[in-house]
C-alpha positions in Angstrom: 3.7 24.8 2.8 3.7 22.4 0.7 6.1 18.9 -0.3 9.5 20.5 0.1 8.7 24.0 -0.5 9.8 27.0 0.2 8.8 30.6 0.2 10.4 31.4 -2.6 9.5 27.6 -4.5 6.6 27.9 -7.3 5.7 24.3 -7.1 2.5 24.9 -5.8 1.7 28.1 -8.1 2.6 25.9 -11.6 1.1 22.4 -10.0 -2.8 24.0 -9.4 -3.6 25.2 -12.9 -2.5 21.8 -14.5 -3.8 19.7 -11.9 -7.0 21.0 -12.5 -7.1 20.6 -16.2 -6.1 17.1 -15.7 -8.8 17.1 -13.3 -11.2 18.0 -16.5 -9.8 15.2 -18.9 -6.7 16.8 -20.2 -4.1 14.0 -20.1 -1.3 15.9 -21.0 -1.6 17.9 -18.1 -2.1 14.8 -16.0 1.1 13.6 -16.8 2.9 16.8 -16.3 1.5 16.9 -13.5 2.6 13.0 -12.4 5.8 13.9 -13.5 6.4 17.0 -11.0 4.7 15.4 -8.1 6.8 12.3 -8.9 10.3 14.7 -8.6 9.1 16.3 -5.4 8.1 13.2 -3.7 11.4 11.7 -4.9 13.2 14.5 -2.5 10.8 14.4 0.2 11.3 10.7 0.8 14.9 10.7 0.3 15.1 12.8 3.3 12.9 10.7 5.0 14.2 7.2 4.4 17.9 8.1 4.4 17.7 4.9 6.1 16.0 2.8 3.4 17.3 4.4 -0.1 15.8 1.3 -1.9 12.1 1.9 -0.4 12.6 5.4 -1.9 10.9 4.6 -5.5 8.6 2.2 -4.6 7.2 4.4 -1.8 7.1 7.1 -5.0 5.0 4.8 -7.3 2.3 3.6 -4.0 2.4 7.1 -3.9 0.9 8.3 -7.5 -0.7 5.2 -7.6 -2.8 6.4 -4.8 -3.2 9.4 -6.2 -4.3 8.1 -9.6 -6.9 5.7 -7.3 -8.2 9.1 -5.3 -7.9 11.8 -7.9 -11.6 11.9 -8.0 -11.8 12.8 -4.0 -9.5 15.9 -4.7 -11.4 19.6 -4.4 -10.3 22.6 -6.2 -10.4 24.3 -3.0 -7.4 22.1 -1.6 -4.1 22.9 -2.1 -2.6 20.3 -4.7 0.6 19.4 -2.6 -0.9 19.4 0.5 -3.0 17.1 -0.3 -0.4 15.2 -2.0 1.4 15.5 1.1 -1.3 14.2 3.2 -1.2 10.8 1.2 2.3 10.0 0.5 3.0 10.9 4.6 0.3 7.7 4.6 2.1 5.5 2.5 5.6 6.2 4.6 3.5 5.8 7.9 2.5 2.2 6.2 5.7 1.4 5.2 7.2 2.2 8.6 4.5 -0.4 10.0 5.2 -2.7 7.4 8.6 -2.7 8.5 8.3 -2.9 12.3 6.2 -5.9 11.7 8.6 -7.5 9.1 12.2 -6.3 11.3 10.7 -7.3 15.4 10.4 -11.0 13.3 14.3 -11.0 12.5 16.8 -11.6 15.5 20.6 -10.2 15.1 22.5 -13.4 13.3 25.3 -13.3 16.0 22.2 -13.8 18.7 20.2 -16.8 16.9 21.4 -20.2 18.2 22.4 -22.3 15.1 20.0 -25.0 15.7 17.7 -22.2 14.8 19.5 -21.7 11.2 18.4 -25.3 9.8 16.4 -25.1 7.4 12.7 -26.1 8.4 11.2 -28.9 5.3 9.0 -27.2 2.6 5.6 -28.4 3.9 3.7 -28.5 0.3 1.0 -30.2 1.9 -0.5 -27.4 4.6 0.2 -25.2 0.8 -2.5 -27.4 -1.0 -4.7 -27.6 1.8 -4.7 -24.2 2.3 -5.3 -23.6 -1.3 -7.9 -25.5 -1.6 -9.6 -23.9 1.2 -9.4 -20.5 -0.6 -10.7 -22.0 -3.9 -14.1 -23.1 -1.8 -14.7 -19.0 -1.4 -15.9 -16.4 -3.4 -13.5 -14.2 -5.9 -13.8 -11.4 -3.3 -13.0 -13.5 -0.4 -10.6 -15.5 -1.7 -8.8 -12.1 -2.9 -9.3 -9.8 0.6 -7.9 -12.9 2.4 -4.7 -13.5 0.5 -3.9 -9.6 0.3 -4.7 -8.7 3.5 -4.0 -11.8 5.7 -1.5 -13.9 3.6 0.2 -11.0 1.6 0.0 -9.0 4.9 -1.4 -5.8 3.0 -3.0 -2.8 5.1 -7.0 -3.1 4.5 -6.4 0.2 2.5 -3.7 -1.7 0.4 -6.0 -4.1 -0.8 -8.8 -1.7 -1.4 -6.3 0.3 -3.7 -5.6 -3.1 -5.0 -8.3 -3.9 -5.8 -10.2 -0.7 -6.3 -13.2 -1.8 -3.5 -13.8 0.3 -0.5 -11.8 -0.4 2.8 -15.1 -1.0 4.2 -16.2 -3.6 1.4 -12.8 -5.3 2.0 -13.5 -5.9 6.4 -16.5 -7.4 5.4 -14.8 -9.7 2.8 -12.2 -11.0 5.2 -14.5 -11.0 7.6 -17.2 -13.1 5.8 -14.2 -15.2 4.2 -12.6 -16.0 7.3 -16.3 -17.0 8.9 -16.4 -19.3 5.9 -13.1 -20.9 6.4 -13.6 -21.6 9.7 -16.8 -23.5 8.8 -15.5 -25.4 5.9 -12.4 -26.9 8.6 -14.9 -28.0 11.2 -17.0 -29.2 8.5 -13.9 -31.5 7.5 -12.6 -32.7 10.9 -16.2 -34.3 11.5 
């Protein structure tokens, strides 16, 4: 079955037929179709982020926007929500890690010692340096590095991003990262 369907649900019935045409060009059908895929992934994540209510919509929009990215690896032989499905149960998987990452970094306030609540100085100094570290790099560098390891972005964030393969992007913050470490040893000598 598909994104909340049910036996007696047409979703999937009145999805295919305008899916396809908006796989051939037809931009009205497109949005129609956006538009229903948008409502039924609006209830499906409710339900699954009861918890997070304000992730809802965003999770919604990474949602089509992967779709919109990855339309052209659909198959008329694939059932429309499923594969839908399949991709927005991706996005909530990255969001969950997202999360973990971002809540194990935040103790209970009631648990922090308040020594530990002082604000720490603005250092704008590491900022330049590090800037002008990423200005020595190329554009594609420079750009996998701050989505994926300053913006902490999956590698198949960036690649939506930024419409390169996941693939393309490794090797960019690979070879970026090779550079940077050569242009700081080349500066404490």
């Amino acid at each position: 079955m598909s994104v909340d369907e049910t036996p007696h649900d047409n979703f999937e019935r009145d999805l295919k037929p305008l899916w396809i045409l908006a796989q051939h060009g037809d931009e009205a059908a497109y949005r129609e179709s956006l538009q229903r895929i948008a409502g039924r992934l609006r209830a499906y994540l409710r339900r699954r982020l009861q918890d997070l209510p304000d992730e809802v919509e965003d999770l919604v929009q990474e949602t089509l926007l992967a779709l919109h990215v990855q339309r052209g690896t659909y198959e008329e032989t694939v059932v429309v929500s499923a594969w839908v499905l399949a991709i927005a149960q991706h996005k909530l998987v990255d969001l969950w890690r997202r999360r973990g990452r971002r809540d194990k970094l935040h103790d209970a306030l009631d648990e922090v010692d308040e020594s530990g609540l002082v604000a720490q100085p603005y250092d704008g100094e590491a900022q330049r340096d590090l800037n002008k570290l990423l200005e020595a790099l190329p554009r594609a560098q420079r750009q996998a590095i701050i989505l994926v390891k300053v913006e902490g972005l999956s590698v198949a964030e960036a690649a939506q991003l930024t419409g390169a393969s996941e693939s393309a992007i490794k090797v960019q913050v690979h070879r970026g990262l090779k550079r940077l470490t050569q242009l700081v040893r080349k500066d404490r000598r």
